[in-house]
LOTIVEX-327807 format. One record per residue (C-alpha): z, x, y. Coordinates in Angstrom, 1 decimal. Layout:
R       up     east    north
R        Z        X        Y
...
END
This chain:
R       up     east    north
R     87.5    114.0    117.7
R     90.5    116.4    118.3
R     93.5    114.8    119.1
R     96.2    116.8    121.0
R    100.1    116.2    121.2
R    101.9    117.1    124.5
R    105.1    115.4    125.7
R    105.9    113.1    122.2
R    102.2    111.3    123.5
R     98.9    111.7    121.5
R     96.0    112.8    123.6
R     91.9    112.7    123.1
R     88.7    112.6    125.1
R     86.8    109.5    125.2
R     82.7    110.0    125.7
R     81.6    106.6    127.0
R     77.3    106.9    126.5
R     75.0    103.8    128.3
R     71.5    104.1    129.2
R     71.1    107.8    129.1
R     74.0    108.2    131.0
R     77.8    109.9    130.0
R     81.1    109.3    131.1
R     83.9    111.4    129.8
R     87.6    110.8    130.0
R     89.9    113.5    129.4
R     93.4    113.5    128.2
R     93.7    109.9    127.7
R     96.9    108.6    125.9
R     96.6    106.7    122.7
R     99.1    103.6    122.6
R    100.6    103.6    119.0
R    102.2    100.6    119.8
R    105.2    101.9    119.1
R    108.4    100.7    121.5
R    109.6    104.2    122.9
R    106.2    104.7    124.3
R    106.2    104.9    128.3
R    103.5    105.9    130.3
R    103.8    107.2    133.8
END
């Protein structure tokens, strides 16, 4: 797993596998949890 930081936001891409088929999600923002965190 790589993750990637652009704009102050952590960044990965999630490979969802069910029944021989594959779903990927790029650039999807991990949520720290932390209060400053916005996403638009």
């Amino acid at each position: 797993m790589q993750l990637d930081y652009i704009d102050g936001l952590l960044h990965v891409s999630l490979t969802i596998c069910y029944r021989a088929h594959s779903l990927t999600i790029d650039n999807l923002v991990i949520d720290t949890g932390a209060a400053h965190s916005l996403i638009f």
